[in-house]
N, C-alpha and C positions, 0 to 999 in steps of 0.2 A: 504494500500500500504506500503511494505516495503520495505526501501534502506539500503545498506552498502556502508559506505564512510570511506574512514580508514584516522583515527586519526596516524597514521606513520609518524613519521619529512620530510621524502621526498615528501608525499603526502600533509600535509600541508606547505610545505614549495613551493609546486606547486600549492597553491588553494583553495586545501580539504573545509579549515573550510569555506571560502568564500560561497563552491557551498552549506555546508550543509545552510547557511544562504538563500542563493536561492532560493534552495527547499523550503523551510519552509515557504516564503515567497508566492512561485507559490502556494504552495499547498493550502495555506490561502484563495489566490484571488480564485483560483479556485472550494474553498469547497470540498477538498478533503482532506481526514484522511492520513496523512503520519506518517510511523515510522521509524525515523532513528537510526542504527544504527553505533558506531563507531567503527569499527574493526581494524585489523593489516593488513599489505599489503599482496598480493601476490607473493612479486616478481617481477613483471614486472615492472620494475622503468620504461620503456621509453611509458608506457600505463597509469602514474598516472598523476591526480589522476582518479582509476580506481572505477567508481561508477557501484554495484553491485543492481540490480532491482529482488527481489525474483517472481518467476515466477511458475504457477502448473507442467513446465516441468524442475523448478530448479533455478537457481541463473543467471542472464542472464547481463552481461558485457558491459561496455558501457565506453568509453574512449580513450585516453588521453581528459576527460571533460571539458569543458571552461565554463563559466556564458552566454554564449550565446545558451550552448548542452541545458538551462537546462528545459525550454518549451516541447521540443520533448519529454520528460521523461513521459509527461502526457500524449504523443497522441500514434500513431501506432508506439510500441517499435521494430518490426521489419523493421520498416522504418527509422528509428533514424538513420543519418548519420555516427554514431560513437557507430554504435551496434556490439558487438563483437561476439554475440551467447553466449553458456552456457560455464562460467569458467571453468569449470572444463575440458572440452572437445577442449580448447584451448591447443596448439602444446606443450606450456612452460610448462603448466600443467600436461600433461598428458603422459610425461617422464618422468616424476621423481620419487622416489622412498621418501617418506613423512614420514619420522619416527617422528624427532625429534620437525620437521613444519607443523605434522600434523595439527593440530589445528590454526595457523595461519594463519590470513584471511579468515578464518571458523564460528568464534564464536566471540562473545563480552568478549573483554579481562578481563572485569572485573566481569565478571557476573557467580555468584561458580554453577548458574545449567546451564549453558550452556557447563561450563566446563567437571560437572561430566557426563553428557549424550555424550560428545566426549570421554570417557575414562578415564576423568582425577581422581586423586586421587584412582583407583584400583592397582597402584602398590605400592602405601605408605600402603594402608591396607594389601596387603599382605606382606611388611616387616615387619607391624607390628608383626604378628603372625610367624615370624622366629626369628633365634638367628643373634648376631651380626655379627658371624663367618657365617655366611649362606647368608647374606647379602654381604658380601664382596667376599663372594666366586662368587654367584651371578653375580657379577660385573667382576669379573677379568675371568670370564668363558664366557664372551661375547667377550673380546679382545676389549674393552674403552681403548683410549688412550687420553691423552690429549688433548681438540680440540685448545686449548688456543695456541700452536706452539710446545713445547716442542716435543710433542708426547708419553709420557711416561704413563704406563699402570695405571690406574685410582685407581684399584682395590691394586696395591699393596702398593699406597700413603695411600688408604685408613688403608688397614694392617696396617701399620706404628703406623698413628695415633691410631689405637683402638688398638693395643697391649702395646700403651705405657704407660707410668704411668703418673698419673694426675689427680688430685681433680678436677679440670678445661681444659673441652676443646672445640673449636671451630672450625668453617665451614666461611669459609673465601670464598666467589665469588668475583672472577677477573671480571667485569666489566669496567675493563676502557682500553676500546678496543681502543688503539692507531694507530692503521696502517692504512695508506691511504689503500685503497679499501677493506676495511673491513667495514661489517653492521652487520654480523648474532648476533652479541649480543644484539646492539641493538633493532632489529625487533624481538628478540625473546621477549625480556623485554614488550616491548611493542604492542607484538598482543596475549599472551602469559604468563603473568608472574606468577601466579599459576604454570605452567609448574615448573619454576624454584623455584619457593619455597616450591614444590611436593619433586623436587630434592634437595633440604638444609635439610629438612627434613628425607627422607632417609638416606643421610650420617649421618646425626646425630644421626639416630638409629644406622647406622653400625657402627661407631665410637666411643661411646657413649658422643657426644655433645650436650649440651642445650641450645647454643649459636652459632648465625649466622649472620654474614655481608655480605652484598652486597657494594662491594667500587665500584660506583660509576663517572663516569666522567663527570663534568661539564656542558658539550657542549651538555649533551641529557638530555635536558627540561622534552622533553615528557617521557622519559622512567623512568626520574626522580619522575614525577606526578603519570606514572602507576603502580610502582613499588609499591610510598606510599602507595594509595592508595588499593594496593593490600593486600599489607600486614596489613592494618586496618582489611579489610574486612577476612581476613582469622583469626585475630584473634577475632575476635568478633563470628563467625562461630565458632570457638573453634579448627579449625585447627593448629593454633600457640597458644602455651599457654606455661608453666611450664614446660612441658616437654621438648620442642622448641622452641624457637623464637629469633626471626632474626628483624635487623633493617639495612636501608638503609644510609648508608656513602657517599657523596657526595667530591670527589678529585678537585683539583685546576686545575688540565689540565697540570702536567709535565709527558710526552712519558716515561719515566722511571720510573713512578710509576705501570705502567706495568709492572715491575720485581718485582715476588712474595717478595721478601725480602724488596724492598722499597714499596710497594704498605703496607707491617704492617708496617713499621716505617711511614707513613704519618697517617695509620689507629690509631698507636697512637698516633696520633700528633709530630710526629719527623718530622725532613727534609726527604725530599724522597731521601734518598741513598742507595745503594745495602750494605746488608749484608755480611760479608766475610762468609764461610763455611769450615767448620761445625760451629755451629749445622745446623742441618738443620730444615727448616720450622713445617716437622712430630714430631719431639721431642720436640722443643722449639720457635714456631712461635710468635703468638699475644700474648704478655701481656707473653713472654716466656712460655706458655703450649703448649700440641701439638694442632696443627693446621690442617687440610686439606686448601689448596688453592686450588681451580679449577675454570677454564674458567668457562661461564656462559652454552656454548655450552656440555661442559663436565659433569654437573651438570643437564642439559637439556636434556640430552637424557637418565640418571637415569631410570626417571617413565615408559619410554616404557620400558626398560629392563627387571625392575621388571614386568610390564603388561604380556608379551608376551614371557619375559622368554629368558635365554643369549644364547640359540642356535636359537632362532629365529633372534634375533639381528647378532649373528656370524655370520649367514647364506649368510649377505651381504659383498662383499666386496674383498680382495685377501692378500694373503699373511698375513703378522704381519698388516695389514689396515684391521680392519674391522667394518662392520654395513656401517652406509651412513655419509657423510658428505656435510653439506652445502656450493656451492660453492659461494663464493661473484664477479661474473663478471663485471669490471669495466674499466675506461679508453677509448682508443677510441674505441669501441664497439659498434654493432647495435642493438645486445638486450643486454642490462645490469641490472642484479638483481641476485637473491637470486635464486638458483638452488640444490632442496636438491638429491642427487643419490648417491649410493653405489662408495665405492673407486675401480678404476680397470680402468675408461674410461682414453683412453689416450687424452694430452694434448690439438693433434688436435682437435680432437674429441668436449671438451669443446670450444676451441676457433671460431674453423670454425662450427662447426653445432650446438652446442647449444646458442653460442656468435654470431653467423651472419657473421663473419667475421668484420674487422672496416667499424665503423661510416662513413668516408672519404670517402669508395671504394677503397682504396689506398692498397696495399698489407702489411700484418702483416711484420715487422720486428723483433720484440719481445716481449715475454708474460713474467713480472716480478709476479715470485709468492710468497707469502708470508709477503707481505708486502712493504715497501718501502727498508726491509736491507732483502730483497728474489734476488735470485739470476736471471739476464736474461735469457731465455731461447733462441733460436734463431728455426726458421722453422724446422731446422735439427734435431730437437732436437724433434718433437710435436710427435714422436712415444713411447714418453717414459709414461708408465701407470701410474696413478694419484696413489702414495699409499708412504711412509712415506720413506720406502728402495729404492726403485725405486727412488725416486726422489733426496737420499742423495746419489746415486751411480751413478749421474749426478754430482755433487757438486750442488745441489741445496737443497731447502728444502719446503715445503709444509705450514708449521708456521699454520697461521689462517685461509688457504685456499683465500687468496684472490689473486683476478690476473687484474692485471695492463696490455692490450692490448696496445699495440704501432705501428704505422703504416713506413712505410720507411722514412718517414721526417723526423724521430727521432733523434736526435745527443746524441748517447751513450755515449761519454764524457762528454756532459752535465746532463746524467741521472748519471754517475759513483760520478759525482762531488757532484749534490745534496747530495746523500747517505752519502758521508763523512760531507759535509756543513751540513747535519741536524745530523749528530749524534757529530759534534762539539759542535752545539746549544743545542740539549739536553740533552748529559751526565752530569750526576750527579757529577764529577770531583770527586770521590772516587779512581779511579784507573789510574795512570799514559800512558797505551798502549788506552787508552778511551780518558782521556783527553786532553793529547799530541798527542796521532798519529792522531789523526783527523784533529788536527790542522793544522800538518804537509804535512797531507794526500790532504788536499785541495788547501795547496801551493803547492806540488808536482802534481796535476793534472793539475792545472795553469799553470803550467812550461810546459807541455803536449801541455797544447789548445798553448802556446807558438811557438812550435814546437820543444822544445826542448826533442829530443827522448831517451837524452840520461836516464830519469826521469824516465824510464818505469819500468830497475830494484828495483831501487829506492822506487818504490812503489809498489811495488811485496812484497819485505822483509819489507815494511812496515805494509801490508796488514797480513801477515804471522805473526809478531808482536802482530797483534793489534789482529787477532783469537785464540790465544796460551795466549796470557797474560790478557787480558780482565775480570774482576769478576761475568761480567753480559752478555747477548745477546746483548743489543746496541754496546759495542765495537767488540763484538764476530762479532756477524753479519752482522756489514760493509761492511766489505773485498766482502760479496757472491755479491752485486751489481756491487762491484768497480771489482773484478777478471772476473767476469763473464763476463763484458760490453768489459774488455780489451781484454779475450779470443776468444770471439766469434764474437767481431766489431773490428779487430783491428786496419781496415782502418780508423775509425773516430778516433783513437788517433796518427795515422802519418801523422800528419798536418806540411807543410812545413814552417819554418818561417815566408819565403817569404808571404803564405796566409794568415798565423795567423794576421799578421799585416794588 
């Protein structure tokens, strides 16, 4: 008998490791052979932990499980009151378009031939047999663009670096995914992470780097353990070696070590503060040689590229967006996870059909994307298509694809306000429009919940201030919460004195 139980922080942070104890336990009493294994989730966060039972018609679903499911497991599995039928052939599943997560919640994360019989490591063998300049073409002939928020085309970061000069250079992965309703780094790390060190590997042939970081954040244990872990094992296999290798960097946990410039000065042990520019990171990043930075998403979807080739990949998607992008659904939501599909569906679209609509039953009032400094979206808004232009000819921005569902309860004044209170709290106090207009920016919305209307311009040109003069995205991308919440709700910020009080 074989089980998948995935070792993913949200599944065992629901149980997981419990029910694998369970099991092992029933199976004892019962004298029967179990093999468990630990995978990466699926996805479906409101169905974990989602224990998978291999079956001769396939992988058959069983979930959200509790320590009292876990009996039924042994008897008639289509009687199990929390039998899902075959994963794959589940609704979540079987819209989506899987490039990047193929393999996640497929195969045992750590294990190199389960890997290479899903695909893995056939596109690092064929860049081996190209040239640098072929490799990079490769890449920029797919249309990659940053998944990490920027959005900037991957292929010509990479140029950069491999034309540049340099005795010494490296491949730097942004792991320290700071945005509330953001996961896909994490779950790639961790159901996955060969994928990603498929992809450090590739750049480093295109670029010609022998040296690779993963920085790392704190707060993910697991992804912390599998990453190691992975990278032992790939270099003992001879996968990492002299030509290549990469070791894992573990961050303290500050939101702006997310900005490529402060993410290498913590890498070298400096304070995490944002660099001024130029130079730039391609000429003179880590340790001043050049550097590639890239998300972990942007690094992760490499090996399919090379596999299958940049028109296969371009083939998905619209406009200057293309290939697929994971979408991270979260907030008050009735299905919320990981949804990987081509860019192009519009925002309804995500929110009411493949989101459910809110958790409440309450009617959507706003979908924040991008992060917590992503701009509000409002209903009116849900015909606008998911893709990088599209979404900045809204004033919004797309960032790391995550979206924050909010239902009509919601006081957008108090969403406008958080935005600025948290980028008071985490600016790195490098730049004056960051460190001051934040500060400013929250006594000026205070004056708001006040009812004092007259604060509005006030924080208009504040907001405009703080986008123009900024060194970094935290002070830059303020304003998109705070402008958008006042443009599109601007009844919750003309509160009468009289009420405020």
């Amino acid at each position: 008998m074989k089980i998948y139980i995935p070792l993913d922080s949200v599944a065992v942070a629901l149980g997981a490791d419990a029910l694998v104890a369970a099991l092992e336990a029933e199976a004892d009493r019962r004298g029967v052979a179990v093999q468990i294994i630990r995978n990466g989730s699926r996805g479906m966060v409101w169905l974990e932990p989602l224990v998978e039972v291999v079956s001769d018609a396939g992988r058959l679903g069983f979930g959200p499980l509790t320590l009292a499911d876990v009996p039924g497991l042994f008897g008639d599995l289509g009687a199990h009151p929390k039998a899902l039928g075959l994963v794959e052939d589940l609704p979540w599943m079987k819209g989506q378009t899987r490039l990047t997560f193929a393999r996640v919640g497929v195969i045992d994360p750590l294990s190199l031939d389960d890997y290479r019989a899903h695909g893995g490591f056939v596109g690092l063998d064929r860049a081996k047999a190209m040239s640098k300049a072929q490799i990079v073409a490769e890449v920029t002939d797919s249309g990659l663009r940053g998944r990490g928020g920027a959005g900037f085309p991957t292929g010509i970061k990479w140029k950069t670096v491999s034309e540049a000069a340099g005795d010494q250079k490296y491949i730097v992965c942004n792991a320290d995914e700071g945005d509330s309703a953001t996961f896909a780094d994490r779950m790639l790390m961790e159901g996955d992470p060969f994928c990603l060190i498929e992809g450090m590997a590739i750049a480093g042939l295109a670029c010609g780097a022998t040296k690779g970081y993963v920085y790392l954040r704190s707060e993910y244990p697991v992804a912390i353990r599998i990453m190691n872990d992975a990278v032992r094992i790939a270099r003992e296999a001879g996968v990492l070696g002299p030509h290549f290798d990469m070791e894992i960097r573990v961050g303290a946990g500050a939101y702006v070590c997310g900005e490529e410039t402060s993410l290498l000065n913590s890498l070298e042990g400096k304070r995490g503060v944002v660099r001024a520019k130029p130079p730039l990171p391609a000429l003179q990043g880590f340790m001043g040689r050049p550097t590639v930075v890239n998300n972990v998403i942007s690094l992760a979807s490499v090996p399919v590229i090379m596999e299958k080739g940049a028109a296969h990949y371009k083939d998905f998607g619209l406009g200057r967006s293309r290939g697929t992008i994971p979408l991270q659904i979260a907030g008050n939501v009735r299905f919320g996870g990981l949804y990987e599909c081509a860019f192009g569906l519009t925002l309804g679209e995500i929110v009411n059909q493949i989101g459910g609509g809110t958790a409440s039953g309450r009617p959507v009032k706003a979908v924040q994307v991008g992060g917590p400094l992503g701009a509000w979206f409002p209903p009116s808004l849900f015909d606008t298509p998911f893709g990088y232009e599209e979404f900045a000819g809204k004033d919004g921005l797309i960032g790391h694809a995550g979206l924050t569902i909010a239902d009509d309860s919601t006081d957008m004044l108090a969403m406008a306000r958080f935005a600025m209170e948290f980028c008071a709290i985490e600016s790195c106090g490098k730049c004056t429009p960051c460190r001051v207009g934040a500060v400013r920016g929250v006594e000026t919305i205070d004056r708001l919940a006040r009812g004092d209307t007259s604060a509005i311009p006030i924080l208009t040109d504040l907001c405009n201030t703080m986008k123009l003069g900024s060194l970094c995205a935290l002070g830059g991308f303020t304003p998109y919460p705070v402008m958008s919440a006042l443009t599109h709700f601007p009844d919750d910020f003309a509160r009468s004195k009289e009420a405020a009080v």
